[in-house]
N, CA, C and O atoms as a Maestro MAE file, in Angstrom:
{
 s_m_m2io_version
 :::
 2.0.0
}

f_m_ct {
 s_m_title
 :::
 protein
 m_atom[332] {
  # First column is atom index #
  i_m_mmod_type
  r_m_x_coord
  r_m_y_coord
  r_m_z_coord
  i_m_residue_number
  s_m_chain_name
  s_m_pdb_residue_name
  s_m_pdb_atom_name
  i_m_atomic_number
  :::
  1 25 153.696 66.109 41.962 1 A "UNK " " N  " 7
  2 3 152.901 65.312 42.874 1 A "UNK " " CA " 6
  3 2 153.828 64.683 43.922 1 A "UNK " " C  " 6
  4 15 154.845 64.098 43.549 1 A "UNK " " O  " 8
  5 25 153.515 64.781 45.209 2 A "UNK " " N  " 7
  6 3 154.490 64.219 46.060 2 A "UNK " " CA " 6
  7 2 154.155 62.770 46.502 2 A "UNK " " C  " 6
  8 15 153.051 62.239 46.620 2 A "UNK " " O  " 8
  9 25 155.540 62.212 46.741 3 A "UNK " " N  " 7
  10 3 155.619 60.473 46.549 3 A "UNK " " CA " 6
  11 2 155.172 60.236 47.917 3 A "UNK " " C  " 6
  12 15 155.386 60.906 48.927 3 A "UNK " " O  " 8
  13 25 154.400 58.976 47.733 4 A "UNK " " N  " 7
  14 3 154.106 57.829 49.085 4 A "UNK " " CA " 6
  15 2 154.159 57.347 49.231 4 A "UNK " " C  " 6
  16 15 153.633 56.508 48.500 4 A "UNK " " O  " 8
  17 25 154.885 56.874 50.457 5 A "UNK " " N  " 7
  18 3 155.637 55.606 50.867 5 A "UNK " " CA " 6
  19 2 154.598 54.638 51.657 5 A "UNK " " C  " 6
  20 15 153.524 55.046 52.099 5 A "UNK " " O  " 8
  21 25 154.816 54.010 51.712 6 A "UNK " " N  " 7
  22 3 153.945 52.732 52.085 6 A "UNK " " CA " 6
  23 2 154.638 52.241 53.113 6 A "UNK " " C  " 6
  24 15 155.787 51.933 52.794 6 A "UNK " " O  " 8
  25 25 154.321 52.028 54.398 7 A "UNK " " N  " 7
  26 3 155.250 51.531 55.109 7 A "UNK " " CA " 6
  27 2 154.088 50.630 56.555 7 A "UNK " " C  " 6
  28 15 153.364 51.197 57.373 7 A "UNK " " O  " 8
  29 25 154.308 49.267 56.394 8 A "UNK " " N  " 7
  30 3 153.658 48.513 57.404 8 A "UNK " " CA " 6
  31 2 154.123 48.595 58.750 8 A "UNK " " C  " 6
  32 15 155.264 48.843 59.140 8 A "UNK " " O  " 8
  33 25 152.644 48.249 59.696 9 A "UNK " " N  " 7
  34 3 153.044 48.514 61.259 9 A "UNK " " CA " 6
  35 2 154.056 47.967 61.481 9 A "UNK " " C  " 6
  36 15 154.767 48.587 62.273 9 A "UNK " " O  " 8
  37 25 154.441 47.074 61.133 10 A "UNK " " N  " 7
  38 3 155.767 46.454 61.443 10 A "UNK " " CA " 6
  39 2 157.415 47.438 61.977 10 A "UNK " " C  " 6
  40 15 158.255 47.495 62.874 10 A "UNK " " O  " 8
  41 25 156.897 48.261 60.217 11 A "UNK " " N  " 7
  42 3 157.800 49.269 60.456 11 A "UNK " " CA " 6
  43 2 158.239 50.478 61.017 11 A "UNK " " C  " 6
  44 15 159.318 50.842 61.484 11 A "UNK " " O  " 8
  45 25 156.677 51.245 60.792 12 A "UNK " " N  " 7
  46 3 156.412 51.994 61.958 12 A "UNK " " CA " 6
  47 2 156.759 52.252 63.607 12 A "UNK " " C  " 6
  48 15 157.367 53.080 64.286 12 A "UNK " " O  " 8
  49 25 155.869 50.836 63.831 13 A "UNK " " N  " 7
  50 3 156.128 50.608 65.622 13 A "UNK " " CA " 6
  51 2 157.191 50.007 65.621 13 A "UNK " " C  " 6
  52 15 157.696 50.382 66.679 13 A "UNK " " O  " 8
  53 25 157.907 49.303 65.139 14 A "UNK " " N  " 7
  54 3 159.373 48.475 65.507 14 A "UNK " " CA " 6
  55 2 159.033 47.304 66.376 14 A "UNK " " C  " 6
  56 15 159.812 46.816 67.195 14 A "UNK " " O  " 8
  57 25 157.239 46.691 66.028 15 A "UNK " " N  " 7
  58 3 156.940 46.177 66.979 15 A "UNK " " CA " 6
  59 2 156.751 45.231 66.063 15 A "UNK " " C  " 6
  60 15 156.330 45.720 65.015 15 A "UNK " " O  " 8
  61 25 156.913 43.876 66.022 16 A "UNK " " N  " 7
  62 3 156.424 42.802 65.289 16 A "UNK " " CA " 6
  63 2 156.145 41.358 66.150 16 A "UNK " " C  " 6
  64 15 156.964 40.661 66.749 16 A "UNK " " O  " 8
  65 25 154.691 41.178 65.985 17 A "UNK " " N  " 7
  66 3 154.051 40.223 66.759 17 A "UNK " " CA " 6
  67 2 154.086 38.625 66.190 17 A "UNK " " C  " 6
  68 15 153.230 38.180 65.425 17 A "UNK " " O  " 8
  69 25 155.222 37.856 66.701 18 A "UNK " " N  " 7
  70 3 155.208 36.847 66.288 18 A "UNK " " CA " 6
  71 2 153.942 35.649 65.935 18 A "UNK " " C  " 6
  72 15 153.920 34.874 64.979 18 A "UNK " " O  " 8
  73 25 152.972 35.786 66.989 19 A "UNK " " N  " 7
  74 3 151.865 35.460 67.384 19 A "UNK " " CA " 6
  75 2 150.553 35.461 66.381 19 A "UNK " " C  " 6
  76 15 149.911 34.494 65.971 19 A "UNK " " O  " 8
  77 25 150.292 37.463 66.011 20 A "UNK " " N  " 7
  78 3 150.081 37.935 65.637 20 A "UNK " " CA " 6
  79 2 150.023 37.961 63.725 20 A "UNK " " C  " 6
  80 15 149.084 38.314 63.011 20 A "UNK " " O  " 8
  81 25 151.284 37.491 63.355 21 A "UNK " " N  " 7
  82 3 151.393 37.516 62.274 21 A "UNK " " CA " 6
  83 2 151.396 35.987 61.777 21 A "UNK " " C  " 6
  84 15 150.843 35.593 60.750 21 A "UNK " " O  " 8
  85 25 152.040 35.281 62.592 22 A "UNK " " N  " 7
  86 3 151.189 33.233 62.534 22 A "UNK " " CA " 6
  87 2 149.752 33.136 62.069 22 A "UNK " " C  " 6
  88 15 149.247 32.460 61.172 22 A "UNK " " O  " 8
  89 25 149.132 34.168 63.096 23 A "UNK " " N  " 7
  90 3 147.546 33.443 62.854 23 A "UNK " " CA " 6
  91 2 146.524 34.656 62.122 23 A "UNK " " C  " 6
  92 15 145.450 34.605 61.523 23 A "UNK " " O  " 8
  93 25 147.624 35.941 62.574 24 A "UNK " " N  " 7
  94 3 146.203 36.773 61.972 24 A "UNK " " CA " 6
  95 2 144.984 37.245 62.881 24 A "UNK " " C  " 6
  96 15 144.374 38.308 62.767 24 A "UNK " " O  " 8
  97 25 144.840 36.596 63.475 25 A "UNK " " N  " 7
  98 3 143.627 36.814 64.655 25 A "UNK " " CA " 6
  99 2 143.944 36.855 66.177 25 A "UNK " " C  " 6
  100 15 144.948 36.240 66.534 25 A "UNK " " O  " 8
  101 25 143.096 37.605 67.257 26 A "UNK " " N  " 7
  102 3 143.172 37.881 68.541 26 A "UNK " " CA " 6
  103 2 142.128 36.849 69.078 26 A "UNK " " C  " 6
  104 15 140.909 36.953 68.940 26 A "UNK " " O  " 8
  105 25 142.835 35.765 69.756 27 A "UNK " " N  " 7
  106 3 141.949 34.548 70.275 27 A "UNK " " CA " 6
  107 2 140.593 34.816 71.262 27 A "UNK " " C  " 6
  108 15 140.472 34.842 72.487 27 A "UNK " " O  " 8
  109 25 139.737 34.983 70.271 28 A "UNK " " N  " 7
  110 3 138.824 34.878 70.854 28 A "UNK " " CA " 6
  111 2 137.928 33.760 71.366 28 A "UNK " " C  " 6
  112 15 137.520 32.832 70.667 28 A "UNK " " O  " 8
  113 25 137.633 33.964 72.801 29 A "UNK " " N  " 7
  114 3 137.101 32.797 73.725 29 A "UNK " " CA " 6
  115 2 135.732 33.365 74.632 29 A "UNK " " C  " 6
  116 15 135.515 34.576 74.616 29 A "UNK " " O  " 8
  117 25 135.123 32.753 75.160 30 A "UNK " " N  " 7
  118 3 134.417 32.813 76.425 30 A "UNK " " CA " 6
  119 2 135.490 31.936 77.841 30 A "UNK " " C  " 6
  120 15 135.869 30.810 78.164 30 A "UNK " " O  " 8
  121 25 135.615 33.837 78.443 31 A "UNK " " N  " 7
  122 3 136.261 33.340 79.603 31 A "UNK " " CA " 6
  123 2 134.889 32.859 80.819 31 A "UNK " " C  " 6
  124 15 133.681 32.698 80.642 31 A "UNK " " O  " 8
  125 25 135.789 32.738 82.090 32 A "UNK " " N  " 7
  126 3 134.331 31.848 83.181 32 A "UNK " " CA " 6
  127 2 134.282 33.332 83.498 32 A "UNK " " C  " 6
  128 15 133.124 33.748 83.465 32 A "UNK " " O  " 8
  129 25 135.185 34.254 83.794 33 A "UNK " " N  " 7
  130 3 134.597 35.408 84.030 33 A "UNK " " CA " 6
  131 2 134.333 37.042 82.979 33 A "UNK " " C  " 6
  132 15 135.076 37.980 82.687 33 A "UNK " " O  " 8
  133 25 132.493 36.606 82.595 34 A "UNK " " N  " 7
  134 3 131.844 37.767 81.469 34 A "UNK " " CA " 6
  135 2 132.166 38.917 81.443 34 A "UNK " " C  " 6
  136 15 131.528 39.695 80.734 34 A "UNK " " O  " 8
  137 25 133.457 39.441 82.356 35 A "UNK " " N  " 7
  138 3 133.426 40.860 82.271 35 A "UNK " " CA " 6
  139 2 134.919 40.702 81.677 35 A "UNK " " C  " 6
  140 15 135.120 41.339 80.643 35 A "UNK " " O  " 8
  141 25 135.871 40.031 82.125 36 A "UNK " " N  " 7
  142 3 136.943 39.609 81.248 36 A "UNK " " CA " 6
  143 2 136.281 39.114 79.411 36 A "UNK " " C  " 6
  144 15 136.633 39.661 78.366 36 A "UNK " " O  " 8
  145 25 135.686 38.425 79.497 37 A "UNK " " N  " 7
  146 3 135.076 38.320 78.035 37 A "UNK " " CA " 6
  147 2 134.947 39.996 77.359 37 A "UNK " " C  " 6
  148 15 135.583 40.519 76.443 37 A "UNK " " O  " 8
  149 25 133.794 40.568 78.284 38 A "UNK " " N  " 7
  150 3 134.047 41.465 78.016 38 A "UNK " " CA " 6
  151 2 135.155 42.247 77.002 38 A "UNK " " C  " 6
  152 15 135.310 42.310 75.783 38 A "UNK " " O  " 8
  153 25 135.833 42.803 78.178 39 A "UNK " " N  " 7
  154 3 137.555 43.771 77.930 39 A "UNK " " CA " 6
  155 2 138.004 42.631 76.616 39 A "UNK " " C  " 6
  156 15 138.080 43.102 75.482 39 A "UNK " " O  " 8
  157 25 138.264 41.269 76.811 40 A "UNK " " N  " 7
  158 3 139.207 41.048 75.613 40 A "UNK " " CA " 6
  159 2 138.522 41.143 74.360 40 A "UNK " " C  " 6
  160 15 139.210 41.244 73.343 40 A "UNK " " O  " 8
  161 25 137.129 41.126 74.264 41 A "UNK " " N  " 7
  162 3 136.859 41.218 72.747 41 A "UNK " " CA " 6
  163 2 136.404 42.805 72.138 41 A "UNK " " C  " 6
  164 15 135.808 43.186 71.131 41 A "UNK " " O  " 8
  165 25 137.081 43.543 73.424 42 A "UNK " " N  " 7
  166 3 137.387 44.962 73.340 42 A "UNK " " CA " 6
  167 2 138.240 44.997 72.600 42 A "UNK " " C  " 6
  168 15 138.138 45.423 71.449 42 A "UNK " " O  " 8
  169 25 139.281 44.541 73.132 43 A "UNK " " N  " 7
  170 3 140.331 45.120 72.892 43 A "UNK " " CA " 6
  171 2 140.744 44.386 71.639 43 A "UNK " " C  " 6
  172 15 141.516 44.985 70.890 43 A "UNK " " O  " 8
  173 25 140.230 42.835 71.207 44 A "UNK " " N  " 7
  174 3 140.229 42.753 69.922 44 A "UNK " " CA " 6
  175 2 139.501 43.401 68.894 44 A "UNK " " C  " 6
  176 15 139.767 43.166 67.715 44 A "UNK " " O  " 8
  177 25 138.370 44.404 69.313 45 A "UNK " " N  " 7
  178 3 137.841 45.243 68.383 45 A "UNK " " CA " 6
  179 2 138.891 46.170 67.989 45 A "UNK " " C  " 6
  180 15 139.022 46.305 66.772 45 A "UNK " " O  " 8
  181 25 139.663 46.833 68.734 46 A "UNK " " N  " 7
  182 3 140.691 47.605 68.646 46 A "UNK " " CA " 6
  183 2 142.077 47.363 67.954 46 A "UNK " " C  " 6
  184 15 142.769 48.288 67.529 46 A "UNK " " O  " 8
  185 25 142.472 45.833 67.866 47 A "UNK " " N  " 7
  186 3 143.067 45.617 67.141 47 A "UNK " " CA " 6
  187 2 142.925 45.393 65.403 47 A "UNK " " C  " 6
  188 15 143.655 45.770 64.486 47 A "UNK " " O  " 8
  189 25 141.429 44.474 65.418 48 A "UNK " " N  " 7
  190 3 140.879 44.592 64.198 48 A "UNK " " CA " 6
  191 2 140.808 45.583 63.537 48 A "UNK " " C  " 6
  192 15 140.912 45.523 62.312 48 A "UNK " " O  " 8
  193 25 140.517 47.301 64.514 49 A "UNK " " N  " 7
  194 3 140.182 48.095 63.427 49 A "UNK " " CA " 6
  195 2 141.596 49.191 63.751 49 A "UNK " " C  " 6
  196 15 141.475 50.372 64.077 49 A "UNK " " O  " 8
  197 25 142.669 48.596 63.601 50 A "UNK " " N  " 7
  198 3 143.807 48.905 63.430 50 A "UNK " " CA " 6
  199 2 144.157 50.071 64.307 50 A "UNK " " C  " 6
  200 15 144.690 51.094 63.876 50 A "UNK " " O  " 8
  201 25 143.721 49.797 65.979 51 A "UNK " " N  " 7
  202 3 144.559 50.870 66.528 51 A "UNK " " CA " 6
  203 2 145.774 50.337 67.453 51 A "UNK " " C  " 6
  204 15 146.557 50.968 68.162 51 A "UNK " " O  " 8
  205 25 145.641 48.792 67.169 52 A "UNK " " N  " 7
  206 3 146.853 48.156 68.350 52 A "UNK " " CA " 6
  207 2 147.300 46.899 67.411 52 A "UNK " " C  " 6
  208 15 146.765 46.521 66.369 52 A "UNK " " O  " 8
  209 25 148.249 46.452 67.971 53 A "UNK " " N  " 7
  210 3 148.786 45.267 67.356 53 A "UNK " " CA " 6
  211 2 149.397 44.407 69.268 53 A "UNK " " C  " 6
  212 15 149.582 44.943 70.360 53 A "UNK " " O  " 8
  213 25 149.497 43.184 68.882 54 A "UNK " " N  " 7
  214 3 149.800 41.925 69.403 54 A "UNK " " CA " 6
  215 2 150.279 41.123 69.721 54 A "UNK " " C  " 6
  216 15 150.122 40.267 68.850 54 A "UNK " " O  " 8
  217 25 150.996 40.651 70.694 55 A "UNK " " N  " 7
  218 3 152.249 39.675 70.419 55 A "UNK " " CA " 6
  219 2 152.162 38.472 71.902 55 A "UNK " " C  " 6
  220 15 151.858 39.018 72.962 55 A "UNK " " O  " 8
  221 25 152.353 37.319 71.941 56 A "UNK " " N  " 7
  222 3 152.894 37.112 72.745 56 A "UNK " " CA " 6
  223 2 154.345 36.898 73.677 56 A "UNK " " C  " 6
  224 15 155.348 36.433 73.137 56 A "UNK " " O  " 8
  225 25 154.339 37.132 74.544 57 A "UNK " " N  " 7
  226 3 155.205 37.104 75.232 57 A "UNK " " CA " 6
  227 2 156.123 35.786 75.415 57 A "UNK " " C  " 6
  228 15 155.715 34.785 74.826 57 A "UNK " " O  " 8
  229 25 157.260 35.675 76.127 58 A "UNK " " N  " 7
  230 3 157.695 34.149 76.633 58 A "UNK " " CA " 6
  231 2 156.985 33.195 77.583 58 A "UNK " " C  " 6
  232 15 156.953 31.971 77.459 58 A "UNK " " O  " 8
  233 25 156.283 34.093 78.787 59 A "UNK " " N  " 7
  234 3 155.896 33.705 80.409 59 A "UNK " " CA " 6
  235 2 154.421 33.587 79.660 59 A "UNK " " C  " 6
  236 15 153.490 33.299 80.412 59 A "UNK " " O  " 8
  237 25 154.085 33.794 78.144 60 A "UNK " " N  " 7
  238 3 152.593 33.262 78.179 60 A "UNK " " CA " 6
  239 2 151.971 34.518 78.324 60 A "UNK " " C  " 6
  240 15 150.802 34.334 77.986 60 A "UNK " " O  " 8
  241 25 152.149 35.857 78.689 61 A "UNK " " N  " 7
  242 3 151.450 36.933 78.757 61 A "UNK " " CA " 6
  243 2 151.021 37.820 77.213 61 A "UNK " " C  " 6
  244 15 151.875 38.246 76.435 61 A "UNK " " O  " 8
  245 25 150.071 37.911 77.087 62 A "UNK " " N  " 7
  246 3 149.778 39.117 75.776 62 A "UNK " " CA " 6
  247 2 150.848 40.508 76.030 62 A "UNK " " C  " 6
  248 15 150.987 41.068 77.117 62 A "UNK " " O  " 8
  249 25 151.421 40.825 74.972 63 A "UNK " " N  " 7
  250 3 151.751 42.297 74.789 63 A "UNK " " CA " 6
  251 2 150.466 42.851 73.809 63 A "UNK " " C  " 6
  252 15 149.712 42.276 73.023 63 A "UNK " " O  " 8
  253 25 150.622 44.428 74.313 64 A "UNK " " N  " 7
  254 3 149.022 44.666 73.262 64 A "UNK " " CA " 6
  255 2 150.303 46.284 73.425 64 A "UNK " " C  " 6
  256 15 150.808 46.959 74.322 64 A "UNK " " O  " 8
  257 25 150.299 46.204 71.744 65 A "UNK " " N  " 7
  258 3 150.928 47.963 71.654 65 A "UNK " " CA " 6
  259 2 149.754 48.684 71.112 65 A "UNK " " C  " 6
  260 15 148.904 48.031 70.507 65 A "UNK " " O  " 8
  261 25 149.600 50.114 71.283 66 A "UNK " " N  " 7
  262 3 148.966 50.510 70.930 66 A "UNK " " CA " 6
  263 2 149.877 51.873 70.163 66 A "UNK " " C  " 6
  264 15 150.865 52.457 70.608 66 A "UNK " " O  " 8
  265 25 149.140 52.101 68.880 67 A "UNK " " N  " 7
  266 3 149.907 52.859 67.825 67 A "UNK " " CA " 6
  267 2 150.373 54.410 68.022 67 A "UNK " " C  " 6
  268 15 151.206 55.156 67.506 67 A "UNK " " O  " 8
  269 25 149.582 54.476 68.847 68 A "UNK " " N  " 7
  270 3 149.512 55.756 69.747 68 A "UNK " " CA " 6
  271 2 151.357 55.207 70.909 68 A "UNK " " C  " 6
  272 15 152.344 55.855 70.562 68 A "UNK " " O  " 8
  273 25 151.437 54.853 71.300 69 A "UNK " " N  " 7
  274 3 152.526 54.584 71.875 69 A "UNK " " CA " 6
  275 2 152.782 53.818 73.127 69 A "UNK " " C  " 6
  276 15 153.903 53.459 73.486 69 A "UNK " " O  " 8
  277 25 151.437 53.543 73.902 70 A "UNK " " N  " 7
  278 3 151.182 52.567 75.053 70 A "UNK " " CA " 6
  279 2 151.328 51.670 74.802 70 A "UNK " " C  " 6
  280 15 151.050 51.405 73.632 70 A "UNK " " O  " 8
  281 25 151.836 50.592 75.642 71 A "UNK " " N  " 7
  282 3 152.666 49.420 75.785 71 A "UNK " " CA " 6
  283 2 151.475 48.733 77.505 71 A "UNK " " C  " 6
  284 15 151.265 49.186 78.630 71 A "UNK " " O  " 8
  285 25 151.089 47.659 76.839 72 A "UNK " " N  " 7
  286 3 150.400 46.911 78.320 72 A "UNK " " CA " 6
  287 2 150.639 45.426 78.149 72 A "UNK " " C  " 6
  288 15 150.952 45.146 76.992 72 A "UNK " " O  " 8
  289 25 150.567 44.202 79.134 73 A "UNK " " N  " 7
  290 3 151.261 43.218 79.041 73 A "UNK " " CA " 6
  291 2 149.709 42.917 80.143 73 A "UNK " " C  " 6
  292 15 149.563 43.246 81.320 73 A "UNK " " O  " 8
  293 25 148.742 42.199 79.233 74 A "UNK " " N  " 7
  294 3 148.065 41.133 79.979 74 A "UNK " " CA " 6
  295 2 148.010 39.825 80.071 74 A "UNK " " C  " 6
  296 15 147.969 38.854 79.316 74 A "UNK " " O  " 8
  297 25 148.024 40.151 81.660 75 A "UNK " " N  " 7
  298 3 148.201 38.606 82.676 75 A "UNK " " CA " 6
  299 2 146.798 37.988 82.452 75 A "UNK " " C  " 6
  300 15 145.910 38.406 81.708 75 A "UNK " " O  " 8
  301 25 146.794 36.957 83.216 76 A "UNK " " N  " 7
  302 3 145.756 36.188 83.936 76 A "UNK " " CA " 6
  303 2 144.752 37.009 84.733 76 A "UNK " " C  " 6
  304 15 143.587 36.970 84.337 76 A "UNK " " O  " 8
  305 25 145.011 37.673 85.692 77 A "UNK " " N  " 7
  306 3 144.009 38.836 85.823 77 A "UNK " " CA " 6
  307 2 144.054 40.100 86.212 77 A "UNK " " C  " 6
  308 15 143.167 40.795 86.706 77 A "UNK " " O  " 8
  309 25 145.170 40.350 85.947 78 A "UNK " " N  " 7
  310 3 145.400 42.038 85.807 78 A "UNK " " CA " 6
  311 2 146.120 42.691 84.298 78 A "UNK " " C  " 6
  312 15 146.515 41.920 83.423 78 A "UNK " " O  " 8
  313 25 146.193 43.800 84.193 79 A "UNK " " N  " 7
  314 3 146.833 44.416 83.423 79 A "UNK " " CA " 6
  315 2 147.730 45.559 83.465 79 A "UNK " " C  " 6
  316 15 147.275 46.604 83.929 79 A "UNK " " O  " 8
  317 25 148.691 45.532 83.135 80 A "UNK " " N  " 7
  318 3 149.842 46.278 83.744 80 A "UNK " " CA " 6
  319 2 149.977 47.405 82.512 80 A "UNK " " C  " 6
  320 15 149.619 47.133 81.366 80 A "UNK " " O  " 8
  321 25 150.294 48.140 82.725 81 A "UNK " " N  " 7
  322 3 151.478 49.454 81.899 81 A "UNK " " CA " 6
  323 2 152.599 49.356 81.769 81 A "UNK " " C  " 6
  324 15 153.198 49.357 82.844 81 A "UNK " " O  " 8
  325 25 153.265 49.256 80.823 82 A "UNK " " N  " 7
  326 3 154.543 49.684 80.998 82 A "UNK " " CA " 6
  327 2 155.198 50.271 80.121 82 A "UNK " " C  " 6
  328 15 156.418 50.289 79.956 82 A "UNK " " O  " 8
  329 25 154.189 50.883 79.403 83 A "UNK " " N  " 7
  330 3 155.196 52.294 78.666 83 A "UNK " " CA " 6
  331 2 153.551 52.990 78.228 83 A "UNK " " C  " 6
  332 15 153.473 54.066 77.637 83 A "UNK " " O  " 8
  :::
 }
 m_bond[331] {
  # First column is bond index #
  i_m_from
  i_m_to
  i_m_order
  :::
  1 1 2 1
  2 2 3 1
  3 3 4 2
  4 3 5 1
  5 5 6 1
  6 6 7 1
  7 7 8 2
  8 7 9 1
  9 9 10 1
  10 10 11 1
  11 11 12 2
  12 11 13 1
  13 13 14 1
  14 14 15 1
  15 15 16 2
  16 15 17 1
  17 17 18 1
  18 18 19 1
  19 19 20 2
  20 19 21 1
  21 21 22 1
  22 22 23 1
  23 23 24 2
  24 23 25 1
  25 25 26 1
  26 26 27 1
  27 27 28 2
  28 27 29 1
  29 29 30 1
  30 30 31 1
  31 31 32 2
  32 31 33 1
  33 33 34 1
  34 34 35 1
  35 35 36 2
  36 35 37 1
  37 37 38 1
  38 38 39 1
  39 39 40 2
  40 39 41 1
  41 41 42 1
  42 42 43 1
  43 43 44 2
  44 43 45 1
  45 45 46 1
  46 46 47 1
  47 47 48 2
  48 47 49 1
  49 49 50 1
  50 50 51 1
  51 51 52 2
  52 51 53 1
  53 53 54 1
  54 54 55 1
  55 55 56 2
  56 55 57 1
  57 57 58 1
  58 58 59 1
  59 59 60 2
  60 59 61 1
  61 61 62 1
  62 62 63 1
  63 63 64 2
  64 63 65 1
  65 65 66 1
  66 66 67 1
  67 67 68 2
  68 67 69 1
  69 69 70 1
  70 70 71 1
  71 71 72 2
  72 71 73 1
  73 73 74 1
  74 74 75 1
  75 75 76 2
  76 75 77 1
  77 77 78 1
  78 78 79 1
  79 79 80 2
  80 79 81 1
  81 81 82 1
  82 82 83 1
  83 83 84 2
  84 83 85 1
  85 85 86 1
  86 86 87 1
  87 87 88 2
  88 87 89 1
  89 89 90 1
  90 90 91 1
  91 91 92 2
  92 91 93 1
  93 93 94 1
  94 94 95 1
  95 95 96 2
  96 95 97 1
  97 97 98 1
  98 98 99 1
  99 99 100 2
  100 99 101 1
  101 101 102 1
  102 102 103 1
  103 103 104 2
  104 103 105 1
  105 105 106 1
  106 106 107 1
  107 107 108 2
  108 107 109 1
  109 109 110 1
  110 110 111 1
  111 111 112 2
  112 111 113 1
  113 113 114 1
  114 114 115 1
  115 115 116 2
  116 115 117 1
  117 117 118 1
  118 118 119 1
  119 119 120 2
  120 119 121 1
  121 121 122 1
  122 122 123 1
  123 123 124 2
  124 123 125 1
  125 125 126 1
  126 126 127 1
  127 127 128 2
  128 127 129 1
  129 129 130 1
  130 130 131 1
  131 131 132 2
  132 131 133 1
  133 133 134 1
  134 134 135 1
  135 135 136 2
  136 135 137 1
  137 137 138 1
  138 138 139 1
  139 139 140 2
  140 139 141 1
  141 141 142 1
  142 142 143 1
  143 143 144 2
  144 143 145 1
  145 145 146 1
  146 146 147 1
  147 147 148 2
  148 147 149 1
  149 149 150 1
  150 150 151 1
  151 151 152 2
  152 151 153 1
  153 153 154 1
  154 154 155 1
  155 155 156 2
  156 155 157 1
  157 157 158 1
  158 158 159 1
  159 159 160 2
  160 159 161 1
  161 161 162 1
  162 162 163 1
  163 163 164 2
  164 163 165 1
  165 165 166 1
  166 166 167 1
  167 167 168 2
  168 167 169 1
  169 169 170 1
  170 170 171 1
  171 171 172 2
  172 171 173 1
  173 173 174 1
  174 174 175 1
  175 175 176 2
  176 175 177 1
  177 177 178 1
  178 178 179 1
  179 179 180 2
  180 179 181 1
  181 181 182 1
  182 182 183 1
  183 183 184 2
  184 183 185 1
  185 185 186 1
  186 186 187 1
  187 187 188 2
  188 187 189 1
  189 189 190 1
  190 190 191 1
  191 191 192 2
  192 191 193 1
  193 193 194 1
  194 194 195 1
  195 195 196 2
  196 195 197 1
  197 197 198 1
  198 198 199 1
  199 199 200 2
  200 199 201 1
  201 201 202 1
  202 202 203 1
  203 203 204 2
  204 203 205 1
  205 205 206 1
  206 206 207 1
  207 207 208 2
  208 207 209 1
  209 209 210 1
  210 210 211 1
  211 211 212 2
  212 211 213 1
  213 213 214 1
  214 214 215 1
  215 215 216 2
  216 215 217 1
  217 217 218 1
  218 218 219 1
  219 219 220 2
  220 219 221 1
  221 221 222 1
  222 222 223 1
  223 223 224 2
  224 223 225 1
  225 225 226 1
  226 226 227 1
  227 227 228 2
  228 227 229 1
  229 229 230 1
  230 230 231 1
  231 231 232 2
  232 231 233 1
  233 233 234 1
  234 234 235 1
  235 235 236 2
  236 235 237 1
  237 237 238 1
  238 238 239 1
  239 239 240 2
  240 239 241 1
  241 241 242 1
  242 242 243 1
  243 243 244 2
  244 243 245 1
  245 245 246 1
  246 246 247 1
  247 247 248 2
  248 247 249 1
  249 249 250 1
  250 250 251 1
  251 251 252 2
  252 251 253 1
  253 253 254 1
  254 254 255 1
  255 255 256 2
  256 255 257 1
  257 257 258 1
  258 258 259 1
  259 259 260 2
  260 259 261 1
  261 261 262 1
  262 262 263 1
  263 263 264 2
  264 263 265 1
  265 265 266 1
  266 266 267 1
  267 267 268 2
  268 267 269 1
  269 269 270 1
  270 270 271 1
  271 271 272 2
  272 271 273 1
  273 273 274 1
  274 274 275 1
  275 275 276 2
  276 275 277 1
  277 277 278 1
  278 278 279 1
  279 279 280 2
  280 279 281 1
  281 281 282 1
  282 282 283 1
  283 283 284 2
  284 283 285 1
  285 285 286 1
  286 286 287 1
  287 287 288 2
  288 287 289 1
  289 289 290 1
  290 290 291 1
  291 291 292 2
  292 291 293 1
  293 293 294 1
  294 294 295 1
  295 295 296 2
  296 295 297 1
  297 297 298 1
  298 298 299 1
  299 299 300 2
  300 299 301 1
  301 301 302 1
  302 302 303 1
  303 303 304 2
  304 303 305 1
  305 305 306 1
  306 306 307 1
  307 307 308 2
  308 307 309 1
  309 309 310 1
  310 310 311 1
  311 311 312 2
  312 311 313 1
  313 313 314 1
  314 314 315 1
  315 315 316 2
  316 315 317 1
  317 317 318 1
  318 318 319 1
  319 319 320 2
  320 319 321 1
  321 321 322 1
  322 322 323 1
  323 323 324 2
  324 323 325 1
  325 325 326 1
  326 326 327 1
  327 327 328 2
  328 327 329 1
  329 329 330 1
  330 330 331 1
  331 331 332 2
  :::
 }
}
């Protein structure tokens, strides 16, 4: 029978969300603008059902990795790429 290793996102992505692992949860709010509400409790669906993980940044910005290998850093009101 072949052995299985167990190995957390942590280890996987090399990504570990300080933020993320404090609270456990993606802050969910009502922003003033419903279409931003929108996208973020998207994209916390996406984290919940384990396709991204979380972190914040220094400048206050979200990192959002995604396991797949995309890298995005949301601002205040845009969202950038950067890997």
């Amino acid at each position: 029978m072949p052995q299985v290793s167990i190995v957390r996102k942590e280890q996987r992505t090399g990504f570990r969300s300080p933020i993320a692992s404090a609270t456990g949860d993606w802050p969910v709010r009502d922003y003033d603008d419903p279409d931003k509400t929108l996208v973020m409790n998207w994209i916390g669906g996406l984290i919940r059902n384990g396709h991204a993980e979380w972190g914040m940044l220094g400048n206050g910005d979200i990192e959002l990795r995604f396991l797949s290998g995309e890298v995005f850093h949301l601002r205040e009101t845009t969202i950038l790429r950067v890997s």
